[in-house]
Chimera marker file (.cmm) of the C-alpha trace (Angstrom):
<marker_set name="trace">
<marker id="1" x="0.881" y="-44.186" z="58.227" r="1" g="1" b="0" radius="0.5"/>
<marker id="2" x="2.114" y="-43.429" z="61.562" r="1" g="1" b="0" radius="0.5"/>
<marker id="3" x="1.477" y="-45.600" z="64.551" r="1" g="1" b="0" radius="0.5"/>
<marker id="4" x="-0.391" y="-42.964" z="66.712" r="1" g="1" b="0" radius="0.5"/>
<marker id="5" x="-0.355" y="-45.512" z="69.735" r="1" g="1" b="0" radius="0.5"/>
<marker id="6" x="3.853" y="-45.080" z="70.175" r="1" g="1" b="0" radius="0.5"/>
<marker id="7" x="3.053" y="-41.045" z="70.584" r="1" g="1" b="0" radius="0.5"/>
<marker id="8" x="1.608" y="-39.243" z="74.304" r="1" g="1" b="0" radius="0.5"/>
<marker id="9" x="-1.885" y="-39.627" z="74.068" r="1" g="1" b="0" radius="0.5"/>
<marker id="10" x="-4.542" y="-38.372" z="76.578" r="1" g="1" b="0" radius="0.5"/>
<marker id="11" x="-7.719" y="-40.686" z="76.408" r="1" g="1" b="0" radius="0.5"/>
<marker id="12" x="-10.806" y="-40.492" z="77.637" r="1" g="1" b="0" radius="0.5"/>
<marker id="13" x="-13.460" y="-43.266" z="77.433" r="1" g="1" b="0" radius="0.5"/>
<marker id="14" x="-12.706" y="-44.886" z="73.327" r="1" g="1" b="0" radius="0.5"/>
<marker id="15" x="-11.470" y="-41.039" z="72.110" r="1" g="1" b="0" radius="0.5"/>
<marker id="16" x="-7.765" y="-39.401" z="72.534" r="1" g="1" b="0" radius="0.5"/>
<marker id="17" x="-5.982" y="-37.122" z="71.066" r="1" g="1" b="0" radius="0.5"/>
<marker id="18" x="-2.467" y="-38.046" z="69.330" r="1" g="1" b="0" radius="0.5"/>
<marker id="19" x="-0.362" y="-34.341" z="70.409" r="1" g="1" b="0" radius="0.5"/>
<marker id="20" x="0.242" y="-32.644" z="66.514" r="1" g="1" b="0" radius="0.5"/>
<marker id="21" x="-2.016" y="-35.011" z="64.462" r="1" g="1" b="0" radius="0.5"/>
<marker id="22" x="-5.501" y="-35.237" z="65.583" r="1" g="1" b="0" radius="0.5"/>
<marker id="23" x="-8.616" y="-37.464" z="67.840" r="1" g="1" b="0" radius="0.5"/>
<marker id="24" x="-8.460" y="-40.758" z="67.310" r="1" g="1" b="0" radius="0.5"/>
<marker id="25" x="-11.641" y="-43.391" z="68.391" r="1" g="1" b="0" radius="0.5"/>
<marker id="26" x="-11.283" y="-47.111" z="68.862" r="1" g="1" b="0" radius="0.5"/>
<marker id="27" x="-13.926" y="-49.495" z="68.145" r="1" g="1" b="0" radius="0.5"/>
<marker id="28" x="-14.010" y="-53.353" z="68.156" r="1" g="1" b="0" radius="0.5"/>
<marker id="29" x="-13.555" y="-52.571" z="63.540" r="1" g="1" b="0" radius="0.5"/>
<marker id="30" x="-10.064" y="-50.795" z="64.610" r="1" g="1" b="0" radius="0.5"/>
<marker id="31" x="-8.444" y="-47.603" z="65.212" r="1" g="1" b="0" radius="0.5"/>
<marker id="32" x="-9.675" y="-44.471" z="63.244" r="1" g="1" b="0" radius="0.5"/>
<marker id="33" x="-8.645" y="-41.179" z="62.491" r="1" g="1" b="0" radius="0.5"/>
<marker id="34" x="-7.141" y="-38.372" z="63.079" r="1" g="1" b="0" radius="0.5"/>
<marker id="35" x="-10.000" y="-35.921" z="62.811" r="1" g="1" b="0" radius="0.5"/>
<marker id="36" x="-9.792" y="-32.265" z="63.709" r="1" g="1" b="0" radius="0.5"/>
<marker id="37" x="-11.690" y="-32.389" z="66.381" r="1" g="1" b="0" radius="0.5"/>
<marker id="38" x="-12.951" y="-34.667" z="69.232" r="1" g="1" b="0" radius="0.5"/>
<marker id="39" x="-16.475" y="-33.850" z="67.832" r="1" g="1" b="0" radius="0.5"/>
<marker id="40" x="-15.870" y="-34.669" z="64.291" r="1" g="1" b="0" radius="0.5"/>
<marker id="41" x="-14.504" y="-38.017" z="66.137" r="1" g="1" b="0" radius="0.5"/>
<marker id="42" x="-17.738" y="-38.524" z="67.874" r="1" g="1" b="0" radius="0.5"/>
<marker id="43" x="-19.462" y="-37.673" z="64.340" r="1" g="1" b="0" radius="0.5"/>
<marker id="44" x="-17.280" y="-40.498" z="62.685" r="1" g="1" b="0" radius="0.5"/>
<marker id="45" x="-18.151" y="-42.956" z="65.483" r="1" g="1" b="0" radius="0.5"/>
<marker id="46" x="-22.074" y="-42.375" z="64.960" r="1" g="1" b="0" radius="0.5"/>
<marker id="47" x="-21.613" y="-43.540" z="61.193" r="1" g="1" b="0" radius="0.5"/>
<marker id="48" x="-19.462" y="-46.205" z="61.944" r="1" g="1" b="0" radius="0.5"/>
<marker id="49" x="-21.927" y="-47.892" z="64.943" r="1" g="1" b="0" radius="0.5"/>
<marker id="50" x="-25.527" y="-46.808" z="62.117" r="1" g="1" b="0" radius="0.5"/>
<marker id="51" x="-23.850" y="-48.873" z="59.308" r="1" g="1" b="0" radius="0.5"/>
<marker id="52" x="-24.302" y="-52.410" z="61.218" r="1" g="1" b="0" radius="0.5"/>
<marker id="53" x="-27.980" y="-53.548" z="62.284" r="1" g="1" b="0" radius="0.5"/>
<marker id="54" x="-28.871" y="-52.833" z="65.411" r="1" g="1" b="0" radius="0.5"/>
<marker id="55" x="-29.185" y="-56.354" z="67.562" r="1" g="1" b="0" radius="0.5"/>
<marker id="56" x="-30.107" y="-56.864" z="70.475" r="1" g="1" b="0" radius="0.5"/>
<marker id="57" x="-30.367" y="-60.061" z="73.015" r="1" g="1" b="0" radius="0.5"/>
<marker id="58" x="-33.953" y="-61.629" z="72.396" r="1" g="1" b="0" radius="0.5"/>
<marker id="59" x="-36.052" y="-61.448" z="75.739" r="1" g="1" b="0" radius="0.5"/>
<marker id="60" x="-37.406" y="-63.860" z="77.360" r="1" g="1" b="0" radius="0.5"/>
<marker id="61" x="-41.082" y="-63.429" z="76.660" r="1" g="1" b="0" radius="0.5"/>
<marker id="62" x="-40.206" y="-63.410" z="73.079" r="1" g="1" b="0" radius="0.5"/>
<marker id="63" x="-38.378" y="-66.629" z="72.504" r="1" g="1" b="0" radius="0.5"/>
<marker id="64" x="-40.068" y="-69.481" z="70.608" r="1" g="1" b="0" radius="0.5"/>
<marker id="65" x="-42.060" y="-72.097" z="72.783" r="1" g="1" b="0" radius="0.5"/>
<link id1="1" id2="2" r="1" g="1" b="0" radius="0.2"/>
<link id1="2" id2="3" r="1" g="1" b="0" radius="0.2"/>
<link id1="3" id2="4" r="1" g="1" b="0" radius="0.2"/>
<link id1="4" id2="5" r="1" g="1" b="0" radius="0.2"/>
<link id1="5" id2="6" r="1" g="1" b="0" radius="0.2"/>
<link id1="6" id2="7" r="1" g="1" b="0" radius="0.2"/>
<link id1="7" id2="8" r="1" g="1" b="0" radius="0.2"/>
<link id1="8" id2="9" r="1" g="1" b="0" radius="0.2"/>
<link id1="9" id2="10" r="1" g="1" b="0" radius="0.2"/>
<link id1="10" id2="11" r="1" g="1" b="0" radius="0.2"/>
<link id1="11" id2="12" r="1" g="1" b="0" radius="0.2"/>
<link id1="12" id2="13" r="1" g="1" b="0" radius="0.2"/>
<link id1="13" id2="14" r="1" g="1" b="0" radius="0.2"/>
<link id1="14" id2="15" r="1" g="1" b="0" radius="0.2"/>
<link id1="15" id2="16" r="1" g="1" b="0" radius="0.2"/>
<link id1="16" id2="17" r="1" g="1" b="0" radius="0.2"/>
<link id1="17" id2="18" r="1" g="1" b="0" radius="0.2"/>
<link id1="18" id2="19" r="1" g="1" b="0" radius="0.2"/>
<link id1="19" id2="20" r="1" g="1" b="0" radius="0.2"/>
<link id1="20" id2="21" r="1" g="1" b="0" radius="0.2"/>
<link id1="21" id2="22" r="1" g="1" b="0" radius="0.2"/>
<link id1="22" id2="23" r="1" g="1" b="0" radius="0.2"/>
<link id1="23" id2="24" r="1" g="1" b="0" radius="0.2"/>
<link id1="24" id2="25" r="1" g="1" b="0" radius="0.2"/>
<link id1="25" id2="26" r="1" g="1" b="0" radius="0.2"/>
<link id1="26" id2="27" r="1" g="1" b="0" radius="0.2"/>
<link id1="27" id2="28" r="1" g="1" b="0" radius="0.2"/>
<link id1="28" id2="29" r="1" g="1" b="0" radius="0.2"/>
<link id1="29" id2="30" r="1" g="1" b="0" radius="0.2"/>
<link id1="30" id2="31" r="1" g="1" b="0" radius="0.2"/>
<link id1="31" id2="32" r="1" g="1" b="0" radius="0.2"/>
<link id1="32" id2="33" r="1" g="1" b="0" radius="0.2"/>
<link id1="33" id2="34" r="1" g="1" b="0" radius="0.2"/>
<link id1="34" id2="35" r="1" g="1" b="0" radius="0.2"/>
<link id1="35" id2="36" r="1" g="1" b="0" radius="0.2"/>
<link id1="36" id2="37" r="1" g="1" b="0" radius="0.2"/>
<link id1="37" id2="38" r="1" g="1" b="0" radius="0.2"/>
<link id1="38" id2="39" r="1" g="1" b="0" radius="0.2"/>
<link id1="39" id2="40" r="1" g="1" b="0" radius="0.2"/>
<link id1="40" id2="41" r="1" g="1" b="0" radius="0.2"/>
<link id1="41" id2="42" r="1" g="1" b="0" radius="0.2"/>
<link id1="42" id2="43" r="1" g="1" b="0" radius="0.2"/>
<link id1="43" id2="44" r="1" g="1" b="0" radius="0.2"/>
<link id1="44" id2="45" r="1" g="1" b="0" radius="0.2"/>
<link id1="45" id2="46" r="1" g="1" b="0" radius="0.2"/>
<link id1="46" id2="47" r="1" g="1" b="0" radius="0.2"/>
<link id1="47" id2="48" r="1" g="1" b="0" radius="0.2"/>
<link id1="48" id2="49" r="1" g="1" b="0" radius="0.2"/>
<link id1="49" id2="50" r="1" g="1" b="0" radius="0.2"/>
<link id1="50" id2="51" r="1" g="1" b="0" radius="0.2"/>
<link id1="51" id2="52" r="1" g="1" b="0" radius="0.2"/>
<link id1="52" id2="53" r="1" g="1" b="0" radius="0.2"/>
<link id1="53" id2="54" r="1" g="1" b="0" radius="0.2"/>
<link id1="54" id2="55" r="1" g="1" b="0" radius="0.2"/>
<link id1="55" id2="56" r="1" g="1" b="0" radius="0.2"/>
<link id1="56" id2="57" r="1" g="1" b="0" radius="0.2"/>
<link id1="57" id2="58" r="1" g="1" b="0" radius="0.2"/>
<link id1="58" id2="59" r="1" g="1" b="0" radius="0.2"/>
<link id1="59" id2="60" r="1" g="1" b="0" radius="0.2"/>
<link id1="60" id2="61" r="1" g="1" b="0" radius="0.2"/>
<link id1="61" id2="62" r="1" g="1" b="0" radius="0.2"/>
<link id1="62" id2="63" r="1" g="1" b="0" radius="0.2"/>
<link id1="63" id2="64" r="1" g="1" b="0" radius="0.2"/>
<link id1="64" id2="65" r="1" g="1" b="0" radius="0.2"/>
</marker_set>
């Protein structure tokens, strides 16, 4: 596979677009892609982020005593 980081890229936010091969995304798990579109991207990302458990910090009025 081709390193799509040594090609032109425009990026915006974790998406860009590799010129002649497709949208990439970049997430802590690693680079993905190319997809046809930046929506199919997006699409990919939502899949990626609902297959881990969704934590978040415990609050303070919820810790044990």
């Amino acid at each position: 596979m081709k390193n799509p980081l040594n090609r032109i890229r425009f990026r915006s936010e974790r998406f860009f677009h590799v010129l002649g091969e497709g949208w990439y995304f970049e997430a802590r798990e690693g680079l993905f892609g190319p997809h046809e579109t930046r929506v199919m991207a997006s699409e990919a990302l939502t899949r990626l982020i609902a297959r881990f458990p969704h934590t978040r910090p415990e609050s303070p009025s919820h810790r044990a005593a």
